[in-house]
C-alpha positions in Angstrom: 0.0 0.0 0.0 1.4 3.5 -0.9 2.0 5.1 1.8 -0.2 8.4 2.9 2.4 11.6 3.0 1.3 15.0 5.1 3.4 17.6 5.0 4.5 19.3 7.8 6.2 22.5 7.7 8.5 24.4 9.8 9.6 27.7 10.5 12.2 28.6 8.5 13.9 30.1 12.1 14.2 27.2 13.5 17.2 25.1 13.4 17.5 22.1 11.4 19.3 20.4 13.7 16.6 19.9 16.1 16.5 16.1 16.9 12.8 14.2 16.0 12.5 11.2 17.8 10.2 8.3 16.4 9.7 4.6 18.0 10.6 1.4 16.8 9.0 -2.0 17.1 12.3 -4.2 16.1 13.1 -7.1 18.4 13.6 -6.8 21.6 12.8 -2.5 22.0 9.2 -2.1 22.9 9.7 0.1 25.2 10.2 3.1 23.4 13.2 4.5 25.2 16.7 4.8 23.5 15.0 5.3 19.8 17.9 6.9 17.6 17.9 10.1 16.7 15.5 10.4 13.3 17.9 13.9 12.2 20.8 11.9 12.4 21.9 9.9 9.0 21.6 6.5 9.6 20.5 3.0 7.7 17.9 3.6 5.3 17.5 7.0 6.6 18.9 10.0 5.1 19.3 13.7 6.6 15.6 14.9 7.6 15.3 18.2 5.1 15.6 22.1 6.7 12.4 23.1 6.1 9.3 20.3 5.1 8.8 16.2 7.0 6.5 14.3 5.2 5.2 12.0 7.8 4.1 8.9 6.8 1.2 7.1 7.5 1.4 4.0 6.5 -1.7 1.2 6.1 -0.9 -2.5 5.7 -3.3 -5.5 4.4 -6.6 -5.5 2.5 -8.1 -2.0 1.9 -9.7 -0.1 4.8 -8.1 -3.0 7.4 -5.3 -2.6 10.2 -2.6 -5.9 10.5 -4.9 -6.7 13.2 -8.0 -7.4 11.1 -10.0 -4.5 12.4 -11.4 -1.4 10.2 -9.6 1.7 10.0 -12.1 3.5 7.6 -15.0 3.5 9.7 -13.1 4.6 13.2 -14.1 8.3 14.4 -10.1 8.4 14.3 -10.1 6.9 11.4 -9.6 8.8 7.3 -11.8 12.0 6.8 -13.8 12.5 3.8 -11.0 13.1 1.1 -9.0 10.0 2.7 -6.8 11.6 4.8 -5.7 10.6 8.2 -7.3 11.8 11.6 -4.2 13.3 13.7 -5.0 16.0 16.2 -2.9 19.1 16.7 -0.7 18.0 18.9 0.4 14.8 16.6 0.8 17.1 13.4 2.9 19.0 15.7 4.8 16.3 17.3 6.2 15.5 13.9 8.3 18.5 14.2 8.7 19.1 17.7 10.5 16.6 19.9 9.1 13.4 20.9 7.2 13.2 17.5 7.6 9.4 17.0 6.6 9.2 13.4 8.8 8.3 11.2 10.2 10.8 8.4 11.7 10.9 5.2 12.7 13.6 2.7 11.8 13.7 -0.7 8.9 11.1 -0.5 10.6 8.4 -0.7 9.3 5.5 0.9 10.5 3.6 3.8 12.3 0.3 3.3 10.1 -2.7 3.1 10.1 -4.1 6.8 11.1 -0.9 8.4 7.0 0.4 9.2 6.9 2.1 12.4 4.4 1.5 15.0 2.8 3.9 18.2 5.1 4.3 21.1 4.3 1.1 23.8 3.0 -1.1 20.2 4.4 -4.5 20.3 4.4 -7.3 17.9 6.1 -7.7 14.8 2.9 -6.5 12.7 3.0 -3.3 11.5 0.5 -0.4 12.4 -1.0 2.8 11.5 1.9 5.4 13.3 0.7 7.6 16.2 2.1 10.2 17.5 3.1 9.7 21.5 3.9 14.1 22.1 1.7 15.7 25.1 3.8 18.6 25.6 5.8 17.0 27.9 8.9 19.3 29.0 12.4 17.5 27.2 14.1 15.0 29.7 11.3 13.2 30.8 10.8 9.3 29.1 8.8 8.7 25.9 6.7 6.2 27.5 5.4 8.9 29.8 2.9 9.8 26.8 1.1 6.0 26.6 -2.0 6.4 25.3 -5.5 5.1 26.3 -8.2 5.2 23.7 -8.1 8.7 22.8 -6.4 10.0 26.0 -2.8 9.6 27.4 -2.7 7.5 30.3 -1.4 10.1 32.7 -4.7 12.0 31.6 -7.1 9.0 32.5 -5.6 8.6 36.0 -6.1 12.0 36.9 -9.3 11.8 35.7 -10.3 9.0 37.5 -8.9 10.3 41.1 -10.5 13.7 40.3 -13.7 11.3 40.1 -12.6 9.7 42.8 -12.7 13.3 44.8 -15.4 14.4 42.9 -17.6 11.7 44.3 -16.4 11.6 47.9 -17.0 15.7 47.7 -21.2 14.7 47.0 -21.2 11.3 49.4 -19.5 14.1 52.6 -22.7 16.6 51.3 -25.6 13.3 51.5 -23.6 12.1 55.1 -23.9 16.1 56.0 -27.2 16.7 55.2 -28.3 13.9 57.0 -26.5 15.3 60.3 -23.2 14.3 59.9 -20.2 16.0 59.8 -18.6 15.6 56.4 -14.7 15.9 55.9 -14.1 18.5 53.5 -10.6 18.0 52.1 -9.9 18.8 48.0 -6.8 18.6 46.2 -5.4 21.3 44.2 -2.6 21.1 41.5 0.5 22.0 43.8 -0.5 18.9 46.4 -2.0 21.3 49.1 -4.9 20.9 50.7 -8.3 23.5 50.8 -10.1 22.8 54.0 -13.5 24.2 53.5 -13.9 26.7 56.3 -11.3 28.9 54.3 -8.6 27.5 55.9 -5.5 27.0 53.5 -2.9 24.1 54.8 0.0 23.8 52.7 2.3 20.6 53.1 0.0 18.4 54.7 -2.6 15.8 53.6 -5.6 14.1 55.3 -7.6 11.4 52.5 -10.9 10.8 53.1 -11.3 8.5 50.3 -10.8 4.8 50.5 -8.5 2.8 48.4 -5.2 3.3 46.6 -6.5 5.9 44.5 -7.1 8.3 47.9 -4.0 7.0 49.5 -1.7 8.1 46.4 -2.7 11.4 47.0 0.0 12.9 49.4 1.2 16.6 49.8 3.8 16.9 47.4 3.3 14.2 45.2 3.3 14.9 41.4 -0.5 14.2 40.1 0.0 10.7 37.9 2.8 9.3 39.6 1.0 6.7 41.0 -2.2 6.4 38.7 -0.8 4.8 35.4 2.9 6.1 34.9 5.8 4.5 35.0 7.9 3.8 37.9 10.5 6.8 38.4 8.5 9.4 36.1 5.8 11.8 36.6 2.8 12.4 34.8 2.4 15.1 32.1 1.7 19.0 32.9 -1.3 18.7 30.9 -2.6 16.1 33.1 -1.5 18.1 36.1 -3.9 20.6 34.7 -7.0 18.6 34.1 -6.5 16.9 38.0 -6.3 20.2 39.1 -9.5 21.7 37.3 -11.5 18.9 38.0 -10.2 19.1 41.6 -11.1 22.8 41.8 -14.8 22.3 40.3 -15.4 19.8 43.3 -14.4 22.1 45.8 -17.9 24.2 46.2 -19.3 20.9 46.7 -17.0 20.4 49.9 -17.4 23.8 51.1 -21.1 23.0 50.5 -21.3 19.7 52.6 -19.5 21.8 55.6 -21.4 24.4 55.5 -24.9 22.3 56.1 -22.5 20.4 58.7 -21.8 23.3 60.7 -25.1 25.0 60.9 -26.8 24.5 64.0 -29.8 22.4 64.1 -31.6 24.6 66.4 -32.1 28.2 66.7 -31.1 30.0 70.1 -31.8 32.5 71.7 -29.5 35.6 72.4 -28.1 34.7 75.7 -27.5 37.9 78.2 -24.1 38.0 79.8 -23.1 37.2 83.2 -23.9 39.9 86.2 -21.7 39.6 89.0 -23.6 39.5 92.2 -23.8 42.6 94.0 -21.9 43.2 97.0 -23.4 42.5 100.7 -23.8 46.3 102.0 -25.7 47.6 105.5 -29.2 48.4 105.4 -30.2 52.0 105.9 -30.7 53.3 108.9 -34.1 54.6 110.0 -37.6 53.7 109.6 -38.3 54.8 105.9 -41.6 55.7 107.2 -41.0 57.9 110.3 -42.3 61.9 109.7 -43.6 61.1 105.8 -46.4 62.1 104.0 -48.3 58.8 102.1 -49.1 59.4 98.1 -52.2 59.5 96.9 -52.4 58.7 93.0 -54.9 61.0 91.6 -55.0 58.9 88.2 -55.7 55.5 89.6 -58.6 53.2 87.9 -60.8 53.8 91.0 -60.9 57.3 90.2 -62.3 56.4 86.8 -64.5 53.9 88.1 -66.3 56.7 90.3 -67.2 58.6 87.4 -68.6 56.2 85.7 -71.0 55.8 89.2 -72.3 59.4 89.2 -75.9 57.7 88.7 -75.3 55.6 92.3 -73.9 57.8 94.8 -73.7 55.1 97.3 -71.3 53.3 95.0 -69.7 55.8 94.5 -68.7 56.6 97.5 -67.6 53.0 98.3 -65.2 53.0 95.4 -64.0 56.7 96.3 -63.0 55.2 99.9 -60.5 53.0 97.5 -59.3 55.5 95.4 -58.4 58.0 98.5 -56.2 55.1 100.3 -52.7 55.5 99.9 -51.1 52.3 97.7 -48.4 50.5 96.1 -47.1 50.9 92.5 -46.5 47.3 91.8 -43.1 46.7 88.9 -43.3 43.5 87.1 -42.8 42.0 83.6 -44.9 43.8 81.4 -42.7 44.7 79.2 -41.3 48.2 78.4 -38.4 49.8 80.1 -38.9 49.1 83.8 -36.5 51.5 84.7 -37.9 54.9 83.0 -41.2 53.7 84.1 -40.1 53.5 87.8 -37.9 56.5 87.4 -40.8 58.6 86.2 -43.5 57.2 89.0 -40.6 57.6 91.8 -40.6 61.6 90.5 -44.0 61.7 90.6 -44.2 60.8 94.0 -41.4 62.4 95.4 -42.6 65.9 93.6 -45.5 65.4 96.4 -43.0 65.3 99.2 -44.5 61.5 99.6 -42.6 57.9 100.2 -41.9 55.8 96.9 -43.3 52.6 98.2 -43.1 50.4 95.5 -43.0 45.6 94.7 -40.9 44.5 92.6 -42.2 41.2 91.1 -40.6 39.4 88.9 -38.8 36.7 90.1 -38.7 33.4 87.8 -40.7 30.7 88.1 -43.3 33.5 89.7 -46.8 32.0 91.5 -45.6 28.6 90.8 -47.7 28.8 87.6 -50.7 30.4 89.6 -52.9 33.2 88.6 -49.7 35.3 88.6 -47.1 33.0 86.5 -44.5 34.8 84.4 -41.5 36.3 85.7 -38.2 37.2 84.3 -36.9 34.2 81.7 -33.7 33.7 83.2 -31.4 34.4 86.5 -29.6 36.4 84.4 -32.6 38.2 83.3 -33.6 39.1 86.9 -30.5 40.4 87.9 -30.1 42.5 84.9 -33.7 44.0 85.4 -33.3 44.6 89.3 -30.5 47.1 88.5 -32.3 48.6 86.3 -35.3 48.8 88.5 -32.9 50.3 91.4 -31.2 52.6 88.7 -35.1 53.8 88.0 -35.2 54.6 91.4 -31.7 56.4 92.7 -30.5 56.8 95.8 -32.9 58.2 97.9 -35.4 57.3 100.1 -37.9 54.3 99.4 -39.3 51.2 100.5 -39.5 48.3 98.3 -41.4 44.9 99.2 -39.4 42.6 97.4 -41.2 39.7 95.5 -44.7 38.4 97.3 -44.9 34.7 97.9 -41.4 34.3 96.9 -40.0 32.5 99.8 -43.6 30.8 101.2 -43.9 29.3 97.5 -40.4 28.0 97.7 -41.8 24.1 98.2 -43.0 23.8 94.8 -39.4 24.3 93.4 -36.8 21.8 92.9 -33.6 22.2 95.2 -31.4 23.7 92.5 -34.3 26.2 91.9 -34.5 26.8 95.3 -31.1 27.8 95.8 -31.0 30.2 92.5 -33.9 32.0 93.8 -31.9 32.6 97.6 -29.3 34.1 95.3 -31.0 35.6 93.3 -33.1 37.7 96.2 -30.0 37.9 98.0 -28.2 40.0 95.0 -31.1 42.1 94.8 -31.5 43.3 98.6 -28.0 44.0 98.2 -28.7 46.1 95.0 -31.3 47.7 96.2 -29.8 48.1 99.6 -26.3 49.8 97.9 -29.0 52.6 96.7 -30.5 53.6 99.8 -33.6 51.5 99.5 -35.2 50.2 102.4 -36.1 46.6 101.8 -38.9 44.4 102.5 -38.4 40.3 101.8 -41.8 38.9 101.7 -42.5 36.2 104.3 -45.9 35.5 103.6 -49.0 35.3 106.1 -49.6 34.2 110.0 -51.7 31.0 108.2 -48.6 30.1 105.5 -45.4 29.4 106.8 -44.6 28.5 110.8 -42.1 31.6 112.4 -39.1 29.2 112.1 -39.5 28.3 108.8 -39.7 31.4 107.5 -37.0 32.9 109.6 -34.5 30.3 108.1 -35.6 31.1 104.6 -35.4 35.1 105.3 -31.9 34.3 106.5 -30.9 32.4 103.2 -32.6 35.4 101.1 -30.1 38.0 102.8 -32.5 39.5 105.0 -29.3 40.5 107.1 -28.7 43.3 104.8 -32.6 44.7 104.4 -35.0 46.4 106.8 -36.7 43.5 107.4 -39.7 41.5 105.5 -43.3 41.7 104.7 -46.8 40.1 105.7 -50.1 39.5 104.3 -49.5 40.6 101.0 -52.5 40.1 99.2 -54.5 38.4 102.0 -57.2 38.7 104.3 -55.5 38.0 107.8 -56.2 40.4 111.0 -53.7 43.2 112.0 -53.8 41.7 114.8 -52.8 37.8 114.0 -50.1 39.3 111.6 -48.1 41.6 113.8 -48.0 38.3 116.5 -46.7 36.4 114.0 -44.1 39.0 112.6 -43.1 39.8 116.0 -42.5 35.9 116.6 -40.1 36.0 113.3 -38.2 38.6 114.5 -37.4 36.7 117.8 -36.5 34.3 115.3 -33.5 36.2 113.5 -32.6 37.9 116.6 -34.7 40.5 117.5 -33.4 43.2 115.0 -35.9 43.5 112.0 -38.7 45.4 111.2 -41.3 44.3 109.1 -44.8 46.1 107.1 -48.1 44.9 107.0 -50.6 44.3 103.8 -53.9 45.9 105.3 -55.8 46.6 102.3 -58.5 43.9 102.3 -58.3 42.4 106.2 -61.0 44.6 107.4 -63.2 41.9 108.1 -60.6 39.2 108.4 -60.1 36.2 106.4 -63.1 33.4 105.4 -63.9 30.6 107.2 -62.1 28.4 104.8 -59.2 31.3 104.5 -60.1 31.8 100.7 -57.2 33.8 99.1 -58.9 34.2 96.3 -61.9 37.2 95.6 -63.0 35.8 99.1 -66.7 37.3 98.8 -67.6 39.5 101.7 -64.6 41.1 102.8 -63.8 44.7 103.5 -61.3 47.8 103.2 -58.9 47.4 106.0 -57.2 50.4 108.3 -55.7 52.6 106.0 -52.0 53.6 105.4 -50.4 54.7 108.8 -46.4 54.7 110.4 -48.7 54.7 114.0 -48.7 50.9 114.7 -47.9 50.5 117.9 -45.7 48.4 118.0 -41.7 48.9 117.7 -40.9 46.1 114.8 -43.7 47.4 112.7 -42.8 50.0 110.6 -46.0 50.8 109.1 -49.5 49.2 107.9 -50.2 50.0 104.5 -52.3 49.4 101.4 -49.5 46.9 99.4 -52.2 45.0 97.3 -54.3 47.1 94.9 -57.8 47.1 96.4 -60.7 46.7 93.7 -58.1 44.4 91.0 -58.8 40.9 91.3 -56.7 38.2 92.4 -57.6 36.1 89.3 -60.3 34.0 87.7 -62.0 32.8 90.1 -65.4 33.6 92.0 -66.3 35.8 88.9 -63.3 37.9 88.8 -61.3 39.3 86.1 -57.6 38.4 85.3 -54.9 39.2 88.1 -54.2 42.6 88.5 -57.3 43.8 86.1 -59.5 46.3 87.6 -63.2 44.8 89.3 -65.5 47.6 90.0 -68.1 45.6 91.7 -65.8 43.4 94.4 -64.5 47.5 94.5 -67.6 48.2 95.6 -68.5 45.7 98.2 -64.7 46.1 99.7 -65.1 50.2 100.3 -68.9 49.4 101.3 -67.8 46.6 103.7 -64.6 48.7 105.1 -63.5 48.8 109.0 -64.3 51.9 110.8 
């Protein structure tokens, strides 16, 4: 068969002298190393001409068949249209440029019978259709670097296949991460370091996630190929360096991807206040907060309102305006708001009149045990953050504070960690309140609650060494009487130095039968707001509950702290003397 010629041509400025190297298939050289230099003269081979190589593509056999049996005219790298050979750019320019392994003659002459080159790595005495073995690879490095697989060099296919190989364990770490795990997000670049997917760039150092020799050849350092398909002692080509490296690089979103849905927290939080440090332990003030003051009056309060609306009834009226014209408590709890501008602008209010700030602060967690009254700050924190700012509201000055209602009676329905955060947590704000000048008054409950000892030993925990003393019968129906025995008998408890208020808003006409707390029915106003009481420990009787708001739903009442004009009415009608 006459053999196919292509002409090739080089630049006329560059030297003829560059060497073309071709492979050979005689005898025992199959390994394409050590082939003589084609621009040297040799047997059968005469100088390679200055400026055209007419490589040869040579067919043997029938028409249209390889020495192997198989067609040649019908492969997609096959003979185009007009009969010519398929070569790609790179084999029309490895004809000229070193490495080219076709062989060439000048002149078109043909080759000697026998003398039919074959692809670099061919074996076999059989001659076939020549191939060019150049991929660019820099001069030094060993022919058989460039073996071929199907349409690829073999260097190429391995670092396709471990960029697969990443490619896949890059989506299997996203799957393992979406389902809650934490994927390993480790990709391989060009240069052997590693790209850890929080944007953290290690250089030198390799951790494989993959399984397999294929992960395992992947070390910092390593030339891409060495391992995958090339020979022992040479490196695969810079064009397969390339395509491991882009390959790598596309899988990289993909590992950044499946760290991402890793890291992100399965829950949402919320913002968490910082840590207050506990107040320091200070002295009480000295002097009864009550001694030589006037009481306030509050002009604006719902009774007020509620007597307008009576201008039909006069005799209702004048029961609710016996409720509206007792002095009273501003009660500070969790409504919301700024807690500190509202007490500082109530406490100005109040002093303006020349009167006595007597305020409750009532917030504590875990408040009412889930009663009529549940809520509360949400956190320890939380309390201690808002009693400094309820302090800050109210300066340093006189006032008396009753500090959190049924705090300490309702400490059994509490667990015994709770139990111990709440004496801290009272303990940090007498001090608080205390280091302002605020004369402090730790609930203790009623006569009918807690026994004298009991209470005594919880006031003691709750820092009641560093207030004025405590209150009783907040928001009850107990006698003066039965509660000034009882708070005298507490303060034989803690040693005889406290002073303590009583709640006389409601105990006009005592308690029930049954000692209903509740919107009792039947009861009445009790003696109103004095600093007379007769008795040394007592430092005043005074109106802490809000007469005419209910205590909660039950007996027909309203929510807690809502205004009731009718059990207003039957309390002012119903009033002691």
């Amino acid at each position: 068969m006459t053999p196919a010629r292509h002409s090739v041509h080089r630049s006329p400025a560059e030297p003829a002298t560059r060497p073309l190297r071709r492979s050979t298939t005689s005898g025992s050289d199959t390994s394409g190393v050590g082939v003589p230099d084609a621009g040297t003269p040799g047997p059968g081979r005469p100088p390679v001409d200055a400026t055209t190589v007419d490589v040869l593509e040579i067919g043997s056999g029938p028409a249209g068949r390889r020495a192997d049996g198989r067609r040649t005219d019908r492969s997609p790298r096959g003979r185009d249209k007009r009969g010519r050979v398929k070569r790609s750019h790179d084999q029309r320019r490895g004809a000229v440029r070193a490495g080219g392994s076709a062989p060439a003659r000048a002149g078109g002459e043909s080759p000697p019978a026998g003398s039919a080159p074959t692809g670099s790595g061919s074996s076999g005495s059989g001659p076939s259709r020549a191939r060019s073995s150049h991929s660019r690879r820099p001069s030094g490095r060993a022919a058989g670097a460039g073996r071929r697989i199907g349409p690829f060099p073999a260097n190429r296919v391995a670092a396709f296949a471990v960029a697969g190989v990443l490619a896949l364990g890059a989506v299997a770490g996203g799957l393992y991460a979406a389902a809650g795990g934490s994927a390993p997000a480790t990709s391989l670049s060009a240069s052997g370091t590693h790209d850890r997917a929080r944007n953290q760039l290690t250089a030198g150092t390799t951790k494989t996630t993959g399984s397999g020799s294929a992960a395992q050849a992947l070390t910092a350092g390593a030339p891409i190929g060495a391992e995958a398909g090339a020979r022992p002692g040479t490196t695969g080509s810079s064009a397969a360096s390339a395509a491991a490296s882009a390959v790598a690089k596309a899988a990289r979103p993909s590992a950044r991807a499946a760290t991402t849905m890793a890291a992100a927290p399965r829950h949402a939080t919320a913002p968490v206040l910082p840590p207050v440090a506990p107040a320091p332990a200070v002295a009480a003030p000295a002097g009864d907060p009550f001694g030589n003051i006037r009481f306030f009056v509050d002009p604006s309060a719902a009774a007020s309102a509620a007597i307008a609306s009576l201008v039909s009834n006069a005799a209702e009226a004048a029961a609710v305006r016996k409720v509206a014209n007792g002095p009273q408590a501003d009660w500070f709890g969790s409504s919301g708001g700024n807690v500190q501008a509202a007490v500082a602008g109530r406490a100005a209010e109040v002093r303006a009149s020349g009167a006595l700030p007597v305020f409750v602060a009532y917030n504590i967690p875990k408040r009412d045990c889930g009663g009529y009254s549940s809520g509360g700050a949400t956190s320890p924190d939380a309390y201690r953050a808002w009693i400094r700012q309820f302090a800050a509201g109210l300066g340093h000055g006189p006032a008396a504070v009753i500090l959190e209602p049924d705090a300490l009676p309702n400490l059994d329905c509490l667990s015994a960690a709770d139990q111990q955060t709440r004496y801290g947590l009272l303990s940090d704000a007498v001090n608080v309140l205390s280091g302002a000048g605020i004369s402090v008054y730790l609930d203790a409950g009623s006569s009918t609650w807690k026994s004298a000892a009991t209470i005594a030993q919880r006031l003691r925990s709750a820092g009641v060494a560093h207030a004025r003393g405590f209150s009783l019968n907040v928001s009850n129906f107990n006698t003066t009487p039965a509660e000034t025995a009882y708070g005298d008998s507490v303060v034989a408890a803690l040693g005889g130095a406290a002073h303590y208020i009583v709640d006389t808003s409601r105990n006009g006409l005592g308690p029930t039968a049954d000692h209903q707390w509740c919107n009792p029915p039947g009861r009445g106003l009790g003696k109103a707001a004095t600093a007379a009481t007769g008795d040394t420990h007592a430092d005043a009787f005074y109106w802490i509950k809000r007469p005419g708001e209910s205590d909660g739903t039950c007996n027909g009442g309203p929510s807690a702290g809502a205004w009731w004009t009718n059990y207003a009415v039957g309390l002012g009608q119903r009033a002691a003397g």
